[in-house]
N, C-alpha and C positions, 0 to 999 in steps of 0.2 A: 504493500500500500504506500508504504514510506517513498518507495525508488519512482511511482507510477506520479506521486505529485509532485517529485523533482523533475522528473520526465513534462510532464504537461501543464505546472503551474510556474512556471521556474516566474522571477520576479526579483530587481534589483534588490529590494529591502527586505528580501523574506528569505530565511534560513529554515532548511526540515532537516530536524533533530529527531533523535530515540535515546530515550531515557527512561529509567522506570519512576514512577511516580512518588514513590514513598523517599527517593536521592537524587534528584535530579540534579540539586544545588551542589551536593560532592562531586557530582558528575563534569558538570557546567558551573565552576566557583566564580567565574566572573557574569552568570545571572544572580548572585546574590544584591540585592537591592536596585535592580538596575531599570524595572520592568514598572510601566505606568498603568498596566490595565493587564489581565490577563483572564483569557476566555477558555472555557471548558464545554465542552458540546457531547454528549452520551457519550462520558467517559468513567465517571466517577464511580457508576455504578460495578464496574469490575476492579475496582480497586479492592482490596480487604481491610486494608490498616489505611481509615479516610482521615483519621489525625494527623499521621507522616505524610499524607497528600497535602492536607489543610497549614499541615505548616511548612511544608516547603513552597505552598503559593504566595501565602505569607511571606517568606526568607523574600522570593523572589524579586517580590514586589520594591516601591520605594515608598515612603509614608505618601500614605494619603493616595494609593495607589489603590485599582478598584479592581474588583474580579468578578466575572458572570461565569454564573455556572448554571447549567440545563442538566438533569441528569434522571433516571428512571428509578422510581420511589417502590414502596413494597408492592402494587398492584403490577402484573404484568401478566396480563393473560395471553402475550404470542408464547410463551414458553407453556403453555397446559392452566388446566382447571386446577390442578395440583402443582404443588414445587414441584417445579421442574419433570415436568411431564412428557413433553415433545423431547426433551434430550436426554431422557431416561427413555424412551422408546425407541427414539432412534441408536443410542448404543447397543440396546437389545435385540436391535433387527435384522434378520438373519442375513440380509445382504452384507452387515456392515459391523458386526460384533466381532469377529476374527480381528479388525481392525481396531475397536475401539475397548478393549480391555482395561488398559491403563489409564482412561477418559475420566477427568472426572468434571462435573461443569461447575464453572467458577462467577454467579452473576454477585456479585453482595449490595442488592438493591434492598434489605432490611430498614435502610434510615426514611424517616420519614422528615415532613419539614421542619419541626421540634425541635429533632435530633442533630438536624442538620444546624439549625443557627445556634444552639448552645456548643457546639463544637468548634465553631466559626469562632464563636463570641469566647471561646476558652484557650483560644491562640494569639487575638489579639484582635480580631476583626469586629469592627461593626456592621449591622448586619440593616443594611437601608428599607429593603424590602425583601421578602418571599411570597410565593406564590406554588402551591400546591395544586396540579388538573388529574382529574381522571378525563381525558375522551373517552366518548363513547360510541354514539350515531356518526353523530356531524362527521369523524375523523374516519374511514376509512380505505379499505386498499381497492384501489379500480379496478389492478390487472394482479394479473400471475404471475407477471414478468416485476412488476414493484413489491409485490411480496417475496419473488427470489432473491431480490438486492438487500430488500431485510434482513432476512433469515442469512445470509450471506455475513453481514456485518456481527450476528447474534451464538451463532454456532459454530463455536472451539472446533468439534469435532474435522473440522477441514485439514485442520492443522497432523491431523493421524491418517488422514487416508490420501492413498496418490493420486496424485493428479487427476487423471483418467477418471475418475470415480466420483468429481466433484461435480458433477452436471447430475448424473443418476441420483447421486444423495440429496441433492438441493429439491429435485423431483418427488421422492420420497417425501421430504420432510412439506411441502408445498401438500401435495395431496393430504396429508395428514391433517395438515393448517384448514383446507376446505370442507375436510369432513366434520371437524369439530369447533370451528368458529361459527359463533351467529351468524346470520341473514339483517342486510339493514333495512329498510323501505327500498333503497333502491337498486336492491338485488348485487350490491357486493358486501363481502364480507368485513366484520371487521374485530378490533380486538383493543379491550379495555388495560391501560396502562397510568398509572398515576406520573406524571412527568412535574419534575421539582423543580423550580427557577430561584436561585437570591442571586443577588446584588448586593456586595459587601465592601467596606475600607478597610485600608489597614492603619493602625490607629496606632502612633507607638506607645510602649509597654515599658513595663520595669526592667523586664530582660535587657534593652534595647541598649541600654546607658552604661 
């Protein structure tokens, strides 16, 4: 993904980096305080330790530096009626379980918006607004082909099976999506997610000094 938007987005003042979230600052020591705004877009949610993310957005930041973050809260019905449904069946599925033995899936959308700005607000951030959605109706998938780019972004499991096999399994996992997701009024499917937004500062601290 990384190589595909150096590839096609290249751009004098934009640099694409890989780092992992919980070190990025040890990683990259000269983003330590450097950064005026930093945005996070459906990411958080696969983080585990969202403290070591939250304060290395912090580090990064410069005071009075601001952060958006969009991220998928405990509601997420593309993954099943159950925790993790659709990717507990598809590990299980006999096309694809030879493969996916050592699979285990990793989403940690547990925090809710509560959770989220008391975490904020215990690193150093003020927290200006949040906003908590579930979609429902209104928000759905038109085609097959927008639910494969989905599910594409959502399922580890690609990462275990070769190549060759990543079209067949997205198929799988697509048909499964249709068999068990709602009907809207207007005849596509769709699927209930609570998506989390705040907007926060960073505010300096006793650490700081």
């Amino acid at each position: 993904m990384i190589n595909v938007a150096r590839q096609k987005y290249q751009r004098a003042n934009v640099t694409y980096e890989v780092a992992d979230a919980n070190n990025f600052v040890e990683k990259f020591p000269k983003w330590e305080g450097r950064f005026d705004k930093v945005v996070s877009v459906h990411a958080l949610h696969w983080v585990q330790d969202k403290a070591s993310a939250m304060r290395n957005i912090y580090n990064c930041l410069k005071i009075d530096g601001e952060c958006f973050l969009l991220f998928c809260g405990p509601t997420h019905q593309m993954l099943g009626q159950k925790p993790d449904e659709l990717p507990n069946y598809l590990k299980h599925h006999s096309n694809w379980k030879k493969h996916l033995k050592g699979y285990v899936h990793r989403m940690y959308n547990q925090f809710d918006l509560d959770d989220t700005r008391k975490l904020l607000e215990s690193v150093g951030f003020e927290v200006l607004s949040g906003t908590s959605h579930t979609p429902c109706e209104n928000i759905d998938i038109s085609s097959e082909d927008e639910l494969k780019e989905y599910l594409r972004t959502l399922l580890g499991h690609l990462g275990y099976l070769p190549q060759q096999y990543h079209t067949e399994f997205i198929q799988d996992a697509s048909d499964w999506c249709y068999k068990n997701f709602p009907i809207n009024q207007l005849g596509n499917i769709y699927n209930k997610v609570t998506v989390i937004v705040v907007h926060a500062v960073k505010k300096q601290i006793a650490s700081d000094t």
